[in-house]
C-alpha positions in Angstrom: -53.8 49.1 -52.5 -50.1 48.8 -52.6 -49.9 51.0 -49.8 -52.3 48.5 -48.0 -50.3 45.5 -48.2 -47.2 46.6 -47.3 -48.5 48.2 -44.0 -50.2 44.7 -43.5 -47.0 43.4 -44.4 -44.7 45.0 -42.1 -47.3 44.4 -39.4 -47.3 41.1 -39.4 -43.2 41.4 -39.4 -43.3 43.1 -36.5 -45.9 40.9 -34.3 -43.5 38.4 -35.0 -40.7 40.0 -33.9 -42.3 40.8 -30.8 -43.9 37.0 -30.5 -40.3 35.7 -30.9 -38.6 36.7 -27.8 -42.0 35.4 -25.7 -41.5 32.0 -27.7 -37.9 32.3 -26.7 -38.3 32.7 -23.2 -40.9 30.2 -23.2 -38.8 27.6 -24.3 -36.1 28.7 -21.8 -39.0 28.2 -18.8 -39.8 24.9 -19.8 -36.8 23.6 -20.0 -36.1 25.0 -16.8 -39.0 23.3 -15.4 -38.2 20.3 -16.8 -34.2 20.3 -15.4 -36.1 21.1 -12.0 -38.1 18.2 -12.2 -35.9 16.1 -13.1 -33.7 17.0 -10.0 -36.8 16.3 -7.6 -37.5 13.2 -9.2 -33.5 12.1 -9.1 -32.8 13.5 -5.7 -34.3 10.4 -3.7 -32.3 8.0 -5.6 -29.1 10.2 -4.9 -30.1 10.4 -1.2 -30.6 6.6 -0.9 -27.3 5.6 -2.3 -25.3 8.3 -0.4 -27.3 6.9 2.6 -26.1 3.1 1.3 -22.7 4.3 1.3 -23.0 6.2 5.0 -24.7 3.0 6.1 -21.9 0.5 5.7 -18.7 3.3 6.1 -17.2 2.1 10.0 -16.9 5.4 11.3 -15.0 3.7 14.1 -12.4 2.1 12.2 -11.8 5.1 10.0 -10.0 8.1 9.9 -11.0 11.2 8.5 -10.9 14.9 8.4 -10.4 17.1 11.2 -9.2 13.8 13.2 -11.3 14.2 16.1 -10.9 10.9 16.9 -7.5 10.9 17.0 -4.7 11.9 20.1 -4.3 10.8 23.5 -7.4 11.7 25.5 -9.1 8.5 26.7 -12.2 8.8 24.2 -8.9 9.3 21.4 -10.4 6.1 18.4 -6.5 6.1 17.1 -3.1 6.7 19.1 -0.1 8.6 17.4 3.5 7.4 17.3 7.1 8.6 16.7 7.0 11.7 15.0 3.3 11.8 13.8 2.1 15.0 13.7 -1.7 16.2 12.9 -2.2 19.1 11.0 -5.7 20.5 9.7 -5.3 18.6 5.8 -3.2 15.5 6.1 -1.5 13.5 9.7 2.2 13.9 8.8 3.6 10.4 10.0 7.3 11.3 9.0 9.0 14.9 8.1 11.8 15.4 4.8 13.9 14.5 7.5 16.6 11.9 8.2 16.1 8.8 10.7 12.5 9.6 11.6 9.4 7.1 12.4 6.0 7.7 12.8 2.7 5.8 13.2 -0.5 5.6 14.1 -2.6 2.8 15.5 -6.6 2.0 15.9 -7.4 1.1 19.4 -10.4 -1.1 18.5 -9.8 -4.3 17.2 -11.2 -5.4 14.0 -14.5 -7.8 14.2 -15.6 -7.9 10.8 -15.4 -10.7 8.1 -16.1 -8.8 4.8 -14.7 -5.5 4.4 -12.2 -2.5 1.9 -10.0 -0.1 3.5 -9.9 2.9 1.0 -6.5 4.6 2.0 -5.6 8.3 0.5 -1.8 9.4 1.1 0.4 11.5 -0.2 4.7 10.4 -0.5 6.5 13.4 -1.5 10.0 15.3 -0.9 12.5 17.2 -2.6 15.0 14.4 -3.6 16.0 13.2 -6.5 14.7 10.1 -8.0 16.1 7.4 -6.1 16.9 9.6 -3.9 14.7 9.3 -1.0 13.2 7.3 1.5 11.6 4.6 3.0 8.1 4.8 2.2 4.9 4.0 3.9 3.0 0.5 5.5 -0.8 0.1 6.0 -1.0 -2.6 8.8 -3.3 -5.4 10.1 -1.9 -7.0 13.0 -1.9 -8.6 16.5 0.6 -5.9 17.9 0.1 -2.3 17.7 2.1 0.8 18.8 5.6 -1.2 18.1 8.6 0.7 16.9 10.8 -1.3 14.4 12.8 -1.9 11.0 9.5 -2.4 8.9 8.6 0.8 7.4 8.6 2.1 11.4 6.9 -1.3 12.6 8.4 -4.6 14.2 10.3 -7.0 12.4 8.2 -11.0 12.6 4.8 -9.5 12.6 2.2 -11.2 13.2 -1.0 -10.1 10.5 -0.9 -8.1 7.0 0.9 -5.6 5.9 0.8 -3.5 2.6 4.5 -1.8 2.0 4.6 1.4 -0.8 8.5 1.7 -1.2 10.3 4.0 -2.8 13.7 3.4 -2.5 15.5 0.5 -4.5 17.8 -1.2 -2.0 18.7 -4.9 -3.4 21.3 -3.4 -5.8 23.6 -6.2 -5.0 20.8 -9.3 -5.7 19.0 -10.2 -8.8 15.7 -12.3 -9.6 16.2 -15.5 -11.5 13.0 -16.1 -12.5 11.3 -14.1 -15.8 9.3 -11.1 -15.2 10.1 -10.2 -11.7 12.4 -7.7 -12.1 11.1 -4.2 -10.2 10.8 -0.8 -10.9 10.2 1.6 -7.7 8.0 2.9 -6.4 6.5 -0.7 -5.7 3.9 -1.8 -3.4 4.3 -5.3 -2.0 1.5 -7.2 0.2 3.1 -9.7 3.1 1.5 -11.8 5.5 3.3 -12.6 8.9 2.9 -15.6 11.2 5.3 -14.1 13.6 8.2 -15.7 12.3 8.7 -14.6 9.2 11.4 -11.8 8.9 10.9 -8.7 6.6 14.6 -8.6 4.6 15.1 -4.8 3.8 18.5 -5.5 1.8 16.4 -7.8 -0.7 13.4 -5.2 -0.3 10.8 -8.0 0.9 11.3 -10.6 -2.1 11.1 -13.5 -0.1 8.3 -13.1 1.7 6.1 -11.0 -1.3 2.8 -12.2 -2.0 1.9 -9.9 -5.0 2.6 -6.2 -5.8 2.9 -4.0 -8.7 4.5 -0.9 -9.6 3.3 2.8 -8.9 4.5 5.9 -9.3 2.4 7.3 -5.7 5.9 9.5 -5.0 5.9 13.2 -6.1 2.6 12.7 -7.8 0.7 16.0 -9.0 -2.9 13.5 -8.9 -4.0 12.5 -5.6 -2.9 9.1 -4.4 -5.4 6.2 -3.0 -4.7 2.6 -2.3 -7.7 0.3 -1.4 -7.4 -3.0 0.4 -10.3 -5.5 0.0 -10.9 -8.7 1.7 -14.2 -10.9 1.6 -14.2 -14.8 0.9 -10.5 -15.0 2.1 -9.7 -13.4 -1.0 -7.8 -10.5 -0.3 -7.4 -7.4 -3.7 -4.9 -4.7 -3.8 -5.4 -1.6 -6.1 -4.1 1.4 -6.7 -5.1 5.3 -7.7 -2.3 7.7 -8.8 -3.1 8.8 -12.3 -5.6 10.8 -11.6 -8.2 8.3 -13.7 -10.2 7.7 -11.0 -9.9 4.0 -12.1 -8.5 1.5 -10.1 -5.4 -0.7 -11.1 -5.2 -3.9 -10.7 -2.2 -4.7 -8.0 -2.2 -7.9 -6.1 -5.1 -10.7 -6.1 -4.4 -13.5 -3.7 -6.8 -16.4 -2.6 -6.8 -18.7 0.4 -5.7 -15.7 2.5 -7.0 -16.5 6.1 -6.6 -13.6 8.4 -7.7 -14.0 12.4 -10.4 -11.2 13.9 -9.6 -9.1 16.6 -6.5 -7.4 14.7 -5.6 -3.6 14.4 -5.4 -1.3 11.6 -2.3 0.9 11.5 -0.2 3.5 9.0 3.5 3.8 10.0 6.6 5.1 7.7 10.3 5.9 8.2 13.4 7.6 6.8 16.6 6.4 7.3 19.7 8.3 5.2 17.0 9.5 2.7 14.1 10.9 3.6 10.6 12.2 2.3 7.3 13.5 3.7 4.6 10.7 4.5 1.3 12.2 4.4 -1.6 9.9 5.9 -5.1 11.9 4.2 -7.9 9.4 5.4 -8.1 5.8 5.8 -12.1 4.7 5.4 -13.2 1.2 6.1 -16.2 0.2 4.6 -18.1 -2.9 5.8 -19.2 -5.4 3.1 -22.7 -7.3 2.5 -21.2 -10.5 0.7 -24.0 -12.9 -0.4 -22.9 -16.5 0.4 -24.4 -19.6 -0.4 -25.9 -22.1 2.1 -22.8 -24.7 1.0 -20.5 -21.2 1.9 -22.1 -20.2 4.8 -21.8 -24.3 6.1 -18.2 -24.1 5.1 -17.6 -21.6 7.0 -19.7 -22.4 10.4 -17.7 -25.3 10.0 -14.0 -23.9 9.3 -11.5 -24.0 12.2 -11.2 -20.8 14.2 -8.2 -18.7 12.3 -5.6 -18.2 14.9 -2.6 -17.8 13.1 -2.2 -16.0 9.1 -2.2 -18.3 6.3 -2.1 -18.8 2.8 -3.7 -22.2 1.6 -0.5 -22.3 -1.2 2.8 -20.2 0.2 4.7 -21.9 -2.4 3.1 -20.5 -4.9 4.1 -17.1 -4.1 8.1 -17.9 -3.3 10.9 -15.8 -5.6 14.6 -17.6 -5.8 16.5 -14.5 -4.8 20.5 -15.3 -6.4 23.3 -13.4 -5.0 25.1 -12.3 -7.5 28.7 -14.5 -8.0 32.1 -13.0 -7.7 34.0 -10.6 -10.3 37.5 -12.1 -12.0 39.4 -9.5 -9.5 37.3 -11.1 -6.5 38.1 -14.7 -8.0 41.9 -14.2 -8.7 42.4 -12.6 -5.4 40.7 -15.5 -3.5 43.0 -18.2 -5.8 45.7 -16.3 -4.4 45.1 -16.3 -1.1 44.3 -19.8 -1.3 47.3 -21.0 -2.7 49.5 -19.0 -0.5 47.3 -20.3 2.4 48.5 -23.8 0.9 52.0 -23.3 0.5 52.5 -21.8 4.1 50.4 -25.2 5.3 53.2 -27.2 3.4 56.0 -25.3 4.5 54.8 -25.7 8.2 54.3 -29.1 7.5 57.9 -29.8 6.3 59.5 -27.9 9.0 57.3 -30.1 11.8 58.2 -33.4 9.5 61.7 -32.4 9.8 62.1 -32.0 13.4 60.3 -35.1 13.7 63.0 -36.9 11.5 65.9 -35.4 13.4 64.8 -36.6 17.4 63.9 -40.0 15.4 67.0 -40.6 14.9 68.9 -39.3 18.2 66.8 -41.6 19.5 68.8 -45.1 18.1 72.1 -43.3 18.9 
């Protein structure tokens, strides 16, 4: 009898060491079936919003990977510049090299209303920390393909630009007003009506209309910038800490930019240098839901001709030049006085002279 049971025993042990592995790998199959039905039933709604985001990317306004669209063939959608060179990852606009400028320019002009620029770069070199040089501009202009002062660009611009500098060079000026002290790298917005002048030696203070500091310069995340403007609002934010969040940079309303302008990437070194690495620059065309009172406003708003802000003054720095040392002040006394004291002796001789033919005069 004992004999019985623990045969029955260790046969029931051993069908359920042999049912366990099947209930094991049944498990495994349906979860399997269930991961694989949950892809099917997820797919569609990945497929639609990669197909929302294909929809409204401007593949004629962009630049991307392997830059087809880009050289000097007549079917070319961008132009190159300078010392812009293409290679198969990145469109080099300037070498580690000193006194080099390099661009390049969209050839269609920009008709839309609503839109983001999402821009990916790369600044890097093998200075030393405030070391190198100049940095890099995203443009939105009137004129395109012009060499010049501004980061490789003309000087009294006429349209947007977004400057990334990396080199400090108003050592010899200083902000009077709380809080506006910079650390570099810095990126600076500007709009230009043509007359304004980009002032390298006070690094752009004057004519700043927001920025922020960012370390984009030797980073080891990639670097992205993106540009938005809808509403005549136009946002600046920035990408280097490898997040994937976007900073907050610049935010500035009443910003009225004209149609018809061109998009543009330039950079230059001067003494110091550094590579400036152009990855992809993706414009993205926005739906913006307006309100009949907006979209009266706006049938009704004068055609913009020239770049504005609604409120310039809001955005103006007092730049102070700093006042002379004691050496500088007691060298200028002296001069002065000595300046003086060779007037009076002049003087005396002259009244003299005068004196002396006065009074052959009445002999």
């Amino acid at each position: 009898m004992v004999a019985a049971l623990k045969k029955s025993n260790l046969a029931r042990m051993r069908s359920c060491w042999v049912l366990f592995p099947m209930f094991h790998l049944r498990n495994i199959r349906e979860l399997t079936c269930l991961f694989v039905a949950a892809c099917v039933l997820t797919s569609p709604s990945l497929a639609n919003e990669q197909e929302f985001m294909e929809e409204f990317l401007k593949r004629e306004y962009s630049l991307t990977k392997p830059y087809r669209g880009l050289g000097f063939s007549s079917s070319a959608q961008w132009d190159l510049m300078g010392t812009a060179m293409v290679t198969p990852d990145h469109v080099r606009l300037t070498p580690d090299l000193q006194s080099r400028q390099g661009a390049v320019w969209s050839r269609i002009p920009l008709l839309l209303r609503d839109w983001e620029l999402k821009v990916h770069f790369k600044i890097h070199g093998l200075g030393r920390k405030n070391m190198n040089g100049d940095g890099l501009a995203i443009w939105l202009t009137r004129d395109r393909m012009q060499n010049g002062p501004v980061f490789g660009n003309m000087n009294q611009f006429t349209g947007l630009g977004i400057f990334m500098d990396t080199y400090l060079n108003a050592d010899k000026t200083h902000d009077t007003q709380p809080g506006t002290q910079r650390t570099f790298p810095y990126v600076s917005v500007m709009l230009g009506n043509g007359t304004l002048s980009y002032q390298h030696e006070q690094d752009g203070r004057r004519t700043e209309l927001g920025g922020c500091t960012t370390m984009v310069r030797n980073a080891i995340f990639d670097t992205f910038l993106l540009i938005r403007y809808s509403k005549n609002r136009l946002t600046v934010m920035v990408d280097a800490d490898g997040k994937q969040e976007w900073k907050h940079c610049a935010d500035i309303t009443g910003l009225r930019l004209p149609t018809g302008y061109f998009f543009g990437a330039s950079s230059a070194t001067g003494d110091l240098s550094d590579n400036h690495d152009l990855i992809s620059m993706k414009l993205y065309q926005l739906t913006v839901e307006r309100t009949p009172e907006e979209e009266k406003e706006v049938e009704e708003e004068e055609e913009v001709i020239i770049p504005r802000v609604d409120d310039m003054e809001q955005f103006q720095v007092v730049i102070q030049e700093e006042g002379m040392s004691g050496v500088q002040f007691f060298f200028t006394l002296l001069f002065s006085i000595l300046g003086l004291g060779v007037l009076a002796v002049i003087g005396l001789v002259l009244y003299g002279r005068w004196r002396e033919k006065r009074r052959k005069r009445f002999y």
